[in-house]
mmCIF file as gemmi writes it, N, C-alpha and C atoms, coordinates in Angstrom:
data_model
loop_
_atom_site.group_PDB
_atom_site.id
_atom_site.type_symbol
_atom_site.label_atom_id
_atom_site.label_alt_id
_atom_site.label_comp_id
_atom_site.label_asym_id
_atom_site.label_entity_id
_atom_site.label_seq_id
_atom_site.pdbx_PDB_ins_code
_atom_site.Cartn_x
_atom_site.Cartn_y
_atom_site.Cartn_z
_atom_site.occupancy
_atom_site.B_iso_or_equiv
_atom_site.pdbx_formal_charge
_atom_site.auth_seq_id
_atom_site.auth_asym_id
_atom_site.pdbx_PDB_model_num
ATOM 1 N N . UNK Axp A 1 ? 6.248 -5.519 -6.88 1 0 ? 1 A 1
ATOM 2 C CA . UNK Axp A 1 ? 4.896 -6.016 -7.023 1 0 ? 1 A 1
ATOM 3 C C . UNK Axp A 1 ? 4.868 -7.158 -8.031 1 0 ? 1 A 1
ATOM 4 N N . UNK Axp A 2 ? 4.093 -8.228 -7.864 1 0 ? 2 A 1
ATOM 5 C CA . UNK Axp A 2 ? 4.349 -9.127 -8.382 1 0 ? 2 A 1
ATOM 6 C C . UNK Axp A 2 ? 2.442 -9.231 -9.786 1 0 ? 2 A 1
ATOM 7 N N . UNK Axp A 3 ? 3.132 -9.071 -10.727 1 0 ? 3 A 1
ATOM 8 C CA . UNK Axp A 3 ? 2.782 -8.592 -11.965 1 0 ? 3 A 1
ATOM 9 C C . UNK Axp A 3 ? 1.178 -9.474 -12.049 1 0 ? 3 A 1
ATOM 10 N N . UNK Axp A 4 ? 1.657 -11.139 -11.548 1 0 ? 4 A 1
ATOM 11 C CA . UNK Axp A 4 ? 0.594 -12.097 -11.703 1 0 ? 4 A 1
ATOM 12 C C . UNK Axp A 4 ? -0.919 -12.088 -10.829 1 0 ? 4 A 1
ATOM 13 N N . UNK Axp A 5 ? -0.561 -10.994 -9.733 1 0 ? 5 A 1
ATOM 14 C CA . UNK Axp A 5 ? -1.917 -11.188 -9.171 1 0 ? 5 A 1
ATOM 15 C C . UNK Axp A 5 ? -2.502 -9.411 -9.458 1 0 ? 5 A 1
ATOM 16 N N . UNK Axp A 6 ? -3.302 -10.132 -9.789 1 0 ? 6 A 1
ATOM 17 C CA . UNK Axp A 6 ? -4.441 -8.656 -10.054 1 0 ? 6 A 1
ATOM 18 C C . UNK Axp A 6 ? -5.423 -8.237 -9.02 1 0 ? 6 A 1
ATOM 19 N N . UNK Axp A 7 ? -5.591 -6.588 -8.614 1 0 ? 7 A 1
ATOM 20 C CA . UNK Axp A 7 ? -6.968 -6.653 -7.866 1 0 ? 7 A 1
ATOM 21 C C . UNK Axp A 7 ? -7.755 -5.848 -8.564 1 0 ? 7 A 1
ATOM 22 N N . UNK Axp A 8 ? -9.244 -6.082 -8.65 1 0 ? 8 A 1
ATOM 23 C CA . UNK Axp A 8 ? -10.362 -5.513 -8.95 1 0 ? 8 A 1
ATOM 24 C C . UNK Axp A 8 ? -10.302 -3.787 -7.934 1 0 ? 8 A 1
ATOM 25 N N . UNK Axp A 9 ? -11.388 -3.319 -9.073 1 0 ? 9 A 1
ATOM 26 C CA . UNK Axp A 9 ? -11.715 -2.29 -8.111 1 0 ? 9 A 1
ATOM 27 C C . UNK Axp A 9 ? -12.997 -2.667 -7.056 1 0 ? 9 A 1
ATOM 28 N N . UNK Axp A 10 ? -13.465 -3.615 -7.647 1 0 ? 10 A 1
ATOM 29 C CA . UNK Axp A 10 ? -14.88 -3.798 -7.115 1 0 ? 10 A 1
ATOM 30 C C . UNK Axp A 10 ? -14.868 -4.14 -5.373 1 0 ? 10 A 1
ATOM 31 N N . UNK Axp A 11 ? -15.396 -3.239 -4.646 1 0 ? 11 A 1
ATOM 32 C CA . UNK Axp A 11 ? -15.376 -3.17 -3.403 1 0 ? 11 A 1
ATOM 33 C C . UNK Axp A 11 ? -16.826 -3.798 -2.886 1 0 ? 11 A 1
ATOM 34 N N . UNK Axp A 12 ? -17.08 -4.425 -1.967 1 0 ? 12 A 1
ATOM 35 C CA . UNK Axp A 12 ? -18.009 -4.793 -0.377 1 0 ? 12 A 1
ATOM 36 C C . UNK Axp A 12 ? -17.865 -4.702 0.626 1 0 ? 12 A 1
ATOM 37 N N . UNK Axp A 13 ? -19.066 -4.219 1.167 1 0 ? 13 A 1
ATOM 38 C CA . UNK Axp A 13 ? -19.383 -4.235 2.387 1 0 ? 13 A 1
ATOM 39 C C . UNK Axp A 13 ? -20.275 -5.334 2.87 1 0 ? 13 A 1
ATOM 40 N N . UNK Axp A 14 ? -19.315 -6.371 4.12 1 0 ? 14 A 1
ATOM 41 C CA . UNK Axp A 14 ? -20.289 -7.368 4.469 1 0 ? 14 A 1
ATOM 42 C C . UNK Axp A 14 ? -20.621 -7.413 6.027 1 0 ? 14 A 1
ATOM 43 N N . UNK Axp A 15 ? -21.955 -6.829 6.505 1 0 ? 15 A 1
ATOM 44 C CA . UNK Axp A 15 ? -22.776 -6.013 7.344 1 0 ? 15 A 1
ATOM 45 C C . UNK Axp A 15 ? -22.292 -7.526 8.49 1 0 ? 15 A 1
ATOM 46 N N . UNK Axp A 16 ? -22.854 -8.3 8.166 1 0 ? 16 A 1
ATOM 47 C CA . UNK Axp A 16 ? -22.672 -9.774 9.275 1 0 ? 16 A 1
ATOM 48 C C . UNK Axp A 16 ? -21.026 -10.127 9.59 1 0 ? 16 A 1
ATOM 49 N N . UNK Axp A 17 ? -19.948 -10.125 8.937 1 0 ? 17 A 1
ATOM 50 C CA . UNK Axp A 17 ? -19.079 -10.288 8.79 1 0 ? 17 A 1
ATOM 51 C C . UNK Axp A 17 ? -17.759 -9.336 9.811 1 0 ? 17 A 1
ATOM 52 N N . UNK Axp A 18 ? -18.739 -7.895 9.388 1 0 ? 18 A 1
ATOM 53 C CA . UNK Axp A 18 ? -17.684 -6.629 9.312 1 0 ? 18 A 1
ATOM 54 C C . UNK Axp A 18 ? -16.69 -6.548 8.709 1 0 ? 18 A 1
ATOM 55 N N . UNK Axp A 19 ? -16.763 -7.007 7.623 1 0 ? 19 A 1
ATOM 56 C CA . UNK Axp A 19 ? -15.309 -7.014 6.564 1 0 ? 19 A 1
ATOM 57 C C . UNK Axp A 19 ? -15.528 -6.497 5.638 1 0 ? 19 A 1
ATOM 58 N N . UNK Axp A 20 ? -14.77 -5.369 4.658 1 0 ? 20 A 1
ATOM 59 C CA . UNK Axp A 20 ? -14.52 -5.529 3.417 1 0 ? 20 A 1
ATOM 60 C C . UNK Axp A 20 ? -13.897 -6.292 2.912 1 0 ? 20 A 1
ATOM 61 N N . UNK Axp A 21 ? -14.451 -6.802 1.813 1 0 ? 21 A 1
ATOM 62 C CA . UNK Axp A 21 ? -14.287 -7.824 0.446 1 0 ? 21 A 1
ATOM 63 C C . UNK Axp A 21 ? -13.777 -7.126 -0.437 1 0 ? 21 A 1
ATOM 64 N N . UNK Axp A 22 ? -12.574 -7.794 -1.107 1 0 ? 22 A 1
ATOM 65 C CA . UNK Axp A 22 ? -12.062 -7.104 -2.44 1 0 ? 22 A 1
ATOM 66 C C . UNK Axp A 22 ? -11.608 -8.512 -2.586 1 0 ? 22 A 1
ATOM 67 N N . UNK Axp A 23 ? -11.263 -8.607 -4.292 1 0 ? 23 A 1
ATOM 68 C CA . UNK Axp A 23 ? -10.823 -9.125 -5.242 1 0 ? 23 A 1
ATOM 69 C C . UNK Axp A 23 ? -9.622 -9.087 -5.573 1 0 ? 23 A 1
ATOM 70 N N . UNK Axp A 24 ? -9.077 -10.387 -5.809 1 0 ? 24 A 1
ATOM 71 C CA . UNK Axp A 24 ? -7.53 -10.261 -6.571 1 0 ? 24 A 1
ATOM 72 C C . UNK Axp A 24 ? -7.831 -11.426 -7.293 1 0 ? 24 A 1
ATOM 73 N N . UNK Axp A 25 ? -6.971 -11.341 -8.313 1 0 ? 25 A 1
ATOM 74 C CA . UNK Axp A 25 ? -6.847 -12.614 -9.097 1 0 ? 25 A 1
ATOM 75 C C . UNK Axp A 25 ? -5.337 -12.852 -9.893 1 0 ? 25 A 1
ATOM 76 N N . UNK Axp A 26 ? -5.343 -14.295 -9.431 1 0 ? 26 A 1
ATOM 77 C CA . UNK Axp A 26 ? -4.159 -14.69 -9.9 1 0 ? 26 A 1
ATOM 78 C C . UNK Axp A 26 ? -4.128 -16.338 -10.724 1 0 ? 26 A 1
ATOM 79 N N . UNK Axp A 27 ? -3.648 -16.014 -11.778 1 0 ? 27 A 1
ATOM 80 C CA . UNK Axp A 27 ? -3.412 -16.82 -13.051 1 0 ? 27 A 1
ATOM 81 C C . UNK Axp A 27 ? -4.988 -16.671 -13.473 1 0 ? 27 A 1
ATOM 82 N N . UNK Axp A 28 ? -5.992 -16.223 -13.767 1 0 ? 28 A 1
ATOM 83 C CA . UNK Axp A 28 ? -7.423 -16.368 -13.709 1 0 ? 28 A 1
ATOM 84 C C . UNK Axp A 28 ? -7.705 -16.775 -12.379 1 0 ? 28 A 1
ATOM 85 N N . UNK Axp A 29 ? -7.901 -17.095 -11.36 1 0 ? 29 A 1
ATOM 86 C CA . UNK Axp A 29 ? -8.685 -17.77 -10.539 1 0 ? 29 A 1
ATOM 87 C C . UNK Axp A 29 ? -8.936 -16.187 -9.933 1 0 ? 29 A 1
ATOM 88 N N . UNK Axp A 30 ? -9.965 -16.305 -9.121 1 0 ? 30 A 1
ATOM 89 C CA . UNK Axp A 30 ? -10.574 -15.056 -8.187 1 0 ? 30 A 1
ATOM 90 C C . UNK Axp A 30 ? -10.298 -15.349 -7.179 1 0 ? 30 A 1
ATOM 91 N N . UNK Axp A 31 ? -9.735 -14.581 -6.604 1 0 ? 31 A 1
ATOM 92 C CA . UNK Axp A 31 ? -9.606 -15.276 -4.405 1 0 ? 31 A 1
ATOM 93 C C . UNK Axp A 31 ? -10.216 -14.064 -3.709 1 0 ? 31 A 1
ATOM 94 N N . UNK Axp A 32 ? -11.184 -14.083 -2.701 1 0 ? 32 A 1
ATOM 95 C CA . UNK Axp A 32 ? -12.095 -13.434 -1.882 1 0 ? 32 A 1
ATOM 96 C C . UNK Axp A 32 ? -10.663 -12.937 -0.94 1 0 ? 32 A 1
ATOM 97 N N . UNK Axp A 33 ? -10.838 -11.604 -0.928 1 0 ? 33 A 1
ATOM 98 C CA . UNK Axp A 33 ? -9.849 -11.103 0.13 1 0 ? 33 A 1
ATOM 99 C C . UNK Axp A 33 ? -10.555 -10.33 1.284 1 0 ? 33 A 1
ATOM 100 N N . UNK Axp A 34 ? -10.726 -10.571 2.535 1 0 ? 34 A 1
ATOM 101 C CA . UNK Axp A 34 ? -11.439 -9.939 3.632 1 0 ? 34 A 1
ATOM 102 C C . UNK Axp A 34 ? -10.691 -9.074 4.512 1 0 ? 34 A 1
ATOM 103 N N . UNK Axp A 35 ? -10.651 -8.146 4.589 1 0 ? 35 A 1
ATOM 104 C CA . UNK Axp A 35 ? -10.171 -7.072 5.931 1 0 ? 35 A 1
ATOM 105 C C . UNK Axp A 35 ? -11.046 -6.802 6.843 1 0 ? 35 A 1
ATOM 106 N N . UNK Axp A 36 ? -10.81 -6.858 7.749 1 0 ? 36 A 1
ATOM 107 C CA . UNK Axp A 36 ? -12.176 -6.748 8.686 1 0 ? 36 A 1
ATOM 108 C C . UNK Axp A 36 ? -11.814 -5.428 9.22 1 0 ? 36 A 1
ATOM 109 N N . UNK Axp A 37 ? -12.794 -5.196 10.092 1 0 ? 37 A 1
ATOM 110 C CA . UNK Axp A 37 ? -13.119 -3.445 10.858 1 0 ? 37 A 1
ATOM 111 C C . UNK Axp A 37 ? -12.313 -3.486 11.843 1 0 ? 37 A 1
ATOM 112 N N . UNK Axp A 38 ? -12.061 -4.061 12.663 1 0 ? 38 A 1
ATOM 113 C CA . UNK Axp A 38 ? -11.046 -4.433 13.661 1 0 ? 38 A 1
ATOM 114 C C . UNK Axp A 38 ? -9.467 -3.393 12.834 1 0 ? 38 A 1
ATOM 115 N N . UNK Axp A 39 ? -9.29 -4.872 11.617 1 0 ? 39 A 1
ATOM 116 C CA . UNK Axp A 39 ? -7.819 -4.083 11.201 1 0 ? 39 A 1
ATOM 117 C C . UNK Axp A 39 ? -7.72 -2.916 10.927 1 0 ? 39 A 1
ATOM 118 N N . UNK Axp A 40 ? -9.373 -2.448 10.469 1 0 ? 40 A 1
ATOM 119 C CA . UNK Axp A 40 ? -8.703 -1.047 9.576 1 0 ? 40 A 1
ATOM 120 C C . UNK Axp A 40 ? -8.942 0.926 10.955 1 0 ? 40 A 1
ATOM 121 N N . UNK Axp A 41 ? -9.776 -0.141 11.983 1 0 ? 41 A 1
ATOM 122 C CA . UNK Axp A 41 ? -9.442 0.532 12.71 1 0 ? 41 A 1
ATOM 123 C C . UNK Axp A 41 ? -8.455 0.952 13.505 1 0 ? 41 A 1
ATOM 124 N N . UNK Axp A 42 ? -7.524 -0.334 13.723 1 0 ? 42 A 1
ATOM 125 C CA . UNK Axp A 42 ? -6.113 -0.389 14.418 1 0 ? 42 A 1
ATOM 126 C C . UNK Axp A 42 ? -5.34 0.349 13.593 1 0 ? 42 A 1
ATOM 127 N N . UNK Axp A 43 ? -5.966 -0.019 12.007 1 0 ? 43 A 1
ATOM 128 C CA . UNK Axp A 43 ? -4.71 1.155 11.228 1 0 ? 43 A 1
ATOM 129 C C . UNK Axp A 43 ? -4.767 2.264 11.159 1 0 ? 43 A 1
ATOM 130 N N . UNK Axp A 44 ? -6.244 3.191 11.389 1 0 ? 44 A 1
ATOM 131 C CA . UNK Axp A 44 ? -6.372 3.723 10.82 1 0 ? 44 A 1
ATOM 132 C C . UNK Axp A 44 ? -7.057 5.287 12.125 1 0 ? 44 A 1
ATOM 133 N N . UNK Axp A 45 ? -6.818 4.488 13.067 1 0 ? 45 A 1
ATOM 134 C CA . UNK Axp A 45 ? -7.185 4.42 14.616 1 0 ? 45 A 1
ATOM 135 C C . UNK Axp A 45 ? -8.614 6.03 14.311 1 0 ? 45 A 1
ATOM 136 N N . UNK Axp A 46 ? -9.159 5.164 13.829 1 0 ? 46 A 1
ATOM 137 C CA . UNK Axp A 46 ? -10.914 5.663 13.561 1 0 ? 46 A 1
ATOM 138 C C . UNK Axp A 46 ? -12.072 4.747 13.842 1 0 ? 46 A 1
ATOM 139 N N . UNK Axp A 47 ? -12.285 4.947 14.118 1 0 ? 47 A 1
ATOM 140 C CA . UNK Axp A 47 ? -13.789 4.135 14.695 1 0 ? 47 A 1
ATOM 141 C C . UNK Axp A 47 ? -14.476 3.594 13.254 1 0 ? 47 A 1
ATOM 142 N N . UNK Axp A 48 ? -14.738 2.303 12.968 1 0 ? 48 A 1
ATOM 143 C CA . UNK Axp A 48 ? -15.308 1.576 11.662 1 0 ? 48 A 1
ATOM 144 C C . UNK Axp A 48 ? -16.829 1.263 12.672 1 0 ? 48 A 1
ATOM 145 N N . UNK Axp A 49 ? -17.74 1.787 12.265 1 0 ? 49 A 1
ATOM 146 C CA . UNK Axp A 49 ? -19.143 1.696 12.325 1 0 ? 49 A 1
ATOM 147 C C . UNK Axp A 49 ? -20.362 1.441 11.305 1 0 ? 49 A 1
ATOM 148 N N . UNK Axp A 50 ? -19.47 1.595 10.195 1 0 ? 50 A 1
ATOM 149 C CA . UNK Axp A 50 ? -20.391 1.333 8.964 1 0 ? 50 A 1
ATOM 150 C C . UNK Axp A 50 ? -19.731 1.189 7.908 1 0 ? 50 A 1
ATOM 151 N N . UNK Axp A 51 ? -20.899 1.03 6.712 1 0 ? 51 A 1
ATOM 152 C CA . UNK Axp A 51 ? -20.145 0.777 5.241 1 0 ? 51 A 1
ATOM 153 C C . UNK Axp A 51 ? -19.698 2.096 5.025 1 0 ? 51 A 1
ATOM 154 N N . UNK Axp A 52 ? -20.032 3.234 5.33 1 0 ? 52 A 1
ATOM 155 C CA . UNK Axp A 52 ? -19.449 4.635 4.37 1 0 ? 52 A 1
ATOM 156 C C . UNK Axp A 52 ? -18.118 4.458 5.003 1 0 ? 52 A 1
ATOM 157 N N . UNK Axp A 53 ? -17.967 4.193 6.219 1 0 ? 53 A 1
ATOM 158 C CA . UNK Axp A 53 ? -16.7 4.487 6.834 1 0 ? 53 A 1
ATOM 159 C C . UNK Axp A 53 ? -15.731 3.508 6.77 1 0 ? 53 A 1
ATOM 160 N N . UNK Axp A 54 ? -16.288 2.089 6.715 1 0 ? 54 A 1
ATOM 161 C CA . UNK Axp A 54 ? -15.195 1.269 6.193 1 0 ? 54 A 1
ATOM 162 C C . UNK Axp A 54 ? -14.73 1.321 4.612 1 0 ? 54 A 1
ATOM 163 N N . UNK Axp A 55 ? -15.261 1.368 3.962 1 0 ? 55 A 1
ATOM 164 C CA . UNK Axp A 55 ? -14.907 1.715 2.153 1 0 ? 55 A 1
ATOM 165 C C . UNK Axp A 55 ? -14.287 2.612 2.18 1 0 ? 55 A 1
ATOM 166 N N . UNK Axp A 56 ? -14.203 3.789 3.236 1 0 ? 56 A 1
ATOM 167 C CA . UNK Axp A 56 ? -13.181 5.339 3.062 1 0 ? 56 A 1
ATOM 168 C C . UNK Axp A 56 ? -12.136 4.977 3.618 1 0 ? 56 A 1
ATOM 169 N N . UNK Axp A 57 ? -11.993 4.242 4.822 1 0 ? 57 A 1
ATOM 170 C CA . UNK Axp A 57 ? -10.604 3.552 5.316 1 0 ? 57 A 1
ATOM 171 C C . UNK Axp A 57 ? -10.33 2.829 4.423 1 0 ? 57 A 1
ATOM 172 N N . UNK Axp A 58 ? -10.545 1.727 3.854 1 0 ? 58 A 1
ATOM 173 C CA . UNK Axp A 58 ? -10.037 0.779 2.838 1 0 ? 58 A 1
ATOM 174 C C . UNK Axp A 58 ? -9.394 1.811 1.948 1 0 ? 58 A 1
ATOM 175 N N . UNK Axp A 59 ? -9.852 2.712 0.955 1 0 ? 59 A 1
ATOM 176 C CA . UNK Axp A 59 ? -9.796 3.178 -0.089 1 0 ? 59 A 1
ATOM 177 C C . UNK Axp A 59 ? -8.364 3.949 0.38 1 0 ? 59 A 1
ATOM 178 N N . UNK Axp A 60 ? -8.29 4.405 1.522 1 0 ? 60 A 1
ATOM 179 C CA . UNK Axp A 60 ? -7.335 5.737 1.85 1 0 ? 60 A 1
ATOM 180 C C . UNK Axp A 60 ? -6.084 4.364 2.086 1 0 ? 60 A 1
ATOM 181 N N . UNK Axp A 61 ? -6.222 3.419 2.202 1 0 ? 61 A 1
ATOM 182 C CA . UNK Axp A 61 ? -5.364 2.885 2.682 1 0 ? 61 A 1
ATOM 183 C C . UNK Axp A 61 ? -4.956 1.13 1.712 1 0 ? 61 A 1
ATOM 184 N N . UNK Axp A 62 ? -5.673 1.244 0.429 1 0 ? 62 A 1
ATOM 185 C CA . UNK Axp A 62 ? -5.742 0.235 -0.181 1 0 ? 62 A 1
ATOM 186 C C . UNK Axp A 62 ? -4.605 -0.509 -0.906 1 0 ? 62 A 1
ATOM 187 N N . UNK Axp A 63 ? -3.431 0.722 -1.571 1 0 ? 63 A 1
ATOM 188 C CA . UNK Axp A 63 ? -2.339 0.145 -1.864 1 0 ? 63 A 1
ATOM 189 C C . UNK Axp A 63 ? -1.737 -0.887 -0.484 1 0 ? 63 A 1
ATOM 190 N N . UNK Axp A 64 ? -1.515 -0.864 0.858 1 0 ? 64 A 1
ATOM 191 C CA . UNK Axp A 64 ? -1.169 -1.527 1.489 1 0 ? 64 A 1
ATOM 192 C C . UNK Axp A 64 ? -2.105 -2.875 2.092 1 0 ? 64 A 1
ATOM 193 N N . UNK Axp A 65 ? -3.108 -2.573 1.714 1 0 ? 65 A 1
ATOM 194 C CA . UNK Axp A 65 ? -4.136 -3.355 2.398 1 0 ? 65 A 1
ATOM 195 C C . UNK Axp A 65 ? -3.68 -4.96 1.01 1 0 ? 65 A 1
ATOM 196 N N . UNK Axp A 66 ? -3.809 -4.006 -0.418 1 0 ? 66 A 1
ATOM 197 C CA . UNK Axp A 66 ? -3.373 -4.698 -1.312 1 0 ? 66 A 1
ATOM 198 C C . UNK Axp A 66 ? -1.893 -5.557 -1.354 1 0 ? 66 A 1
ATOM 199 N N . UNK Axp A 67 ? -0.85 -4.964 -0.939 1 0 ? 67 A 1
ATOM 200 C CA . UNK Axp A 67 ? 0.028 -5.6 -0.571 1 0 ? 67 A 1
ATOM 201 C C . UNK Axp A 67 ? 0.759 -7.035 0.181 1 0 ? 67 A 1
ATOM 202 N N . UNK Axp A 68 ? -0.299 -6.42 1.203 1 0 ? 68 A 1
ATOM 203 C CA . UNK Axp A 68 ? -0.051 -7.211 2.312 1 0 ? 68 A 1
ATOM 204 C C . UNK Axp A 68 ? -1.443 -8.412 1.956 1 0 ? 68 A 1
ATOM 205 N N . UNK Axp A 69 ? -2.35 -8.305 1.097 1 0 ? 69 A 1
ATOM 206 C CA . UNK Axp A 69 ? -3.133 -9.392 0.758 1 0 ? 69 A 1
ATOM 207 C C . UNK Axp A 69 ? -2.123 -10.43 -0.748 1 0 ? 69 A 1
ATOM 208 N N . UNK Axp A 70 ? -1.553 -10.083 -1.074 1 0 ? 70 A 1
ATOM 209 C CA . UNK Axp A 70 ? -0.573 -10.058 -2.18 1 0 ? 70 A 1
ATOM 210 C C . UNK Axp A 70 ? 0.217 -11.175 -2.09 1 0 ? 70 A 1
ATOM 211 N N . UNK Axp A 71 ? 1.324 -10.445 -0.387 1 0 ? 71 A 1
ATOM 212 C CA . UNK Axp A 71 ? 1.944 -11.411 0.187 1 0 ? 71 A 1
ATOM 213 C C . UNK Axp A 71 ? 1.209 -12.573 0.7 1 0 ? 71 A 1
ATOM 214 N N . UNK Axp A 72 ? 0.477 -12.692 1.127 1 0 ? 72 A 1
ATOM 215 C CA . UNK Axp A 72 ? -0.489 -13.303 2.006 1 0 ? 72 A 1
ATOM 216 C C . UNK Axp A 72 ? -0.756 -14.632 0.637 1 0 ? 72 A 1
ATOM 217 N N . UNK Axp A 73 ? -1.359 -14.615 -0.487 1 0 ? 73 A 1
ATOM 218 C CA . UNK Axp A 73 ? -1.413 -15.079 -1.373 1 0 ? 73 A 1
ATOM 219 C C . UNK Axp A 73 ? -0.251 -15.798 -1.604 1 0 ? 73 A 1
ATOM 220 N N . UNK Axp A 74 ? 0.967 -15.186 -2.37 1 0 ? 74 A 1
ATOM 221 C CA . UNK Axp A 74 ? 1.934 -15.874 -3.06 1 0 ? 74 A 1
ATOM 222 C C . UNK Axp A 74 ? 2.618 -16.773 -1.605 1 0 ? 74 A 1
ATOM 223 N N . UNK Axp A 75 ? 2.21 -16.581 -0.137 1 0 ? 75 A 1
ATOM 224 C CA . UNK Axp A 75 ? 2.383 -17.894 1.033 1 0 ? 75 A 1
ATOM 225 C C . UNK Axp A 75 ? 1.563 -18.781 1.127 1 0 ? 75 A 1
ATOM 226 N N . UNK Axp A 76 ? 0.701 -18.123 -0.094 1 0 ? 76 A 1
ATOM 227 C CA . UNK Axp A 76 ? -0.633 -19.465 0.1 1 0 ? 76 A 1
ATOM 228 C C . UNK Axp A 76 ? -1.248 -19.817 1.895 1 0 ? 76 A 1
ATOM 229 N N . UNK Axp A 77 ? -1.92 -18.555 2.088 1 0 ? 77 A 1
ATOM 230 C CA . UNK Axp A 77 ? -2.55 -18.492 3.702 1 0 ? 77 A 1
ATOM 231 C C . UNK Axp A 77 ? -3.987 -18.263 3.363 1 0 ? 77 A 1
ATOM 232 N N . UNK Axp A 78 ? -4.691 -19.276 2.752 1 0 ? 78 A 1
ATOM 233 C CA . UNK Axp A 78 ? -5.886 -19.36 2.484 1 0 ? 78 A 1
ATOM 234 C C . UNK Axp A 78 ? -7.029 -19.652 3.748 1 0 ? 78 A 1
ATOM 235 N N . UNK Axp A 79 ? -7.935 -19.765 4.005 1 0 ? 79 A 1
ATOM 236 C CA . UNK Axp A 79 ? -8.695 -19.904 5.019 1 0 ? 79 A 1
ATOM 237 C C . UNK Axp A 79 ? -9.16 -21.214 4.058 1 0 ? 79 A 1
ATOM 238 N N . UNK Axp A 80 ? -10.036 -21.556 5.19 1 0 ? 80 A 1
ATOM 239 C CA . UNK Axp A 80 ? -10.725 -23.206 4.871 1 0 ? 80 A 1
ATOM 240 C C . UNK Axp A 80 ? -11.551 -22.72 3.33 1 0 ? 80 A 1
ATOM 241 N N . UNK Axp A 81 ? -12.184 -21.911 3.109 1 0 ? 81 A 1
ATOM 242 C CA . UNK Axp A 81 ? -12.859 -21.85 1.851 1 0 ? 81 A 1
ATOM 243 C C . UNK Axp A 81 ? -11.934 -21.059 1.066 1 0 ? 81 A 1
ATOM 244 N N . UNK Axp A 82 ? -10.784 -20.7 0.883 1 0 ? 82 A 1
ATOM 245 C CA . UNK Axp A 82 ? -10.118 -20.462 0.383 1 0 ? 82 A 1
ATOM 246 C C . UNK Axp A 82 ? -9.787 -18.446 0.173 1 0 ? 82 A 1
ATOM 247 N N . UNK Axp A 83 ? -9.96 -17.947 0.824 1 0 ? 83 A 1
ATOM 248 C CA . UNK Axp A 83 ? -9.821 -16.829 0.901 1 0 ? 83 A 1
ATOM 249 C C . UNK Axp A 83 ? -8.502 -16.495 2.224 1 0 ? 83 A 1
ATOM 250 N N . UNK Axp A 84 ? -9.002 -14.86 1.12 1 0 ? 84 A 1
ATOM 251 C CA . UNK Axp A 84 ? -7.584 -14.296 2.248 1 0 ? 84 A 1
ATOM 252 C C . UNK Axp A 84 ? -8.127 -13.737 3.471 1 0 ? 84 A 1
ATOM 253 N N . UNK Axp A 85 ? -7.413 -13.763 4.545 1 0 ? 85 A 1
ATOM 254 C CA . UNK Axp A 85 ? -8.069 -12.691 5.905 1 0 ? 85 A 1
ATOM 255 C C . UNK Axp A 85 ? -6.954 -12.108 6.166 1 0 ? 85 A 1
ATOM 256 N N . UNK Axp A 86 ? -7.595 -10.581 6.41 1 0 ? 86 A 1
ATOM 257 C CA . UNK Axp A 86 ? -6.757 -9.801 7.116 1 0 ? 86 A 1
ATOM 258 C C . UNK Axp A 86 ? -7.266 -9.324 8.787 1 0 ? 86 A 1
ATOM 259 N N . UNK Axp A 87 ? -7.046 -9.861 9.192 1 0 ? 87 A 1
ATOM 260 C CA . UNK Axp A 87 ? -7.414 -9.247 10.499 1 0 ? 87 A 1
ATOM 261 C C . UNK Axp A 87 ? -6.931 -8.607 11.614 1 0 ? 87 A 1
């Protein structure tokens, strides 16, 4: 694990989107990290219908979700506004 990027605990739910939002930060800067319902259903092969149920998939499954947003980062795979997607 690479020491320089940090993630928050602070979790969202974004209703228009269908993604959870989490936080990482690296050197100070904040980068928006998105998983959408799609992924965490493929992972998690549960039906994502809402915020209770996407925040309980995320959570059960966050060390990797974290990971793989991690890598995603130190390749610098930013989206046009600068965030991560997992999809």
């Amino acid at each position: 694990m690479n020491q320089s990027i940090i993630f928050t605990d602070q979790l969202s739910w974004d209703e228009n989107r269908k993604v959870v939002v989490f936080m990482g930060q690296q050197s100070g800067n904040l980068i928006e990290c998105l998983v959408s319902a799609g992924y965490l259903q493929n992972l998690s092969q549960l039906q994502i219908d809402d915020e209770a149920m996407a925040l309980k998939v995320f959570s059960e499954y966050r060390f990797d979700l974290e990971d793989l947003a991690e890598e995603l980062i130190e390749a610098e795979e930013f989206n046009q506004l600068g965030q991560i997607e997992i999809n």
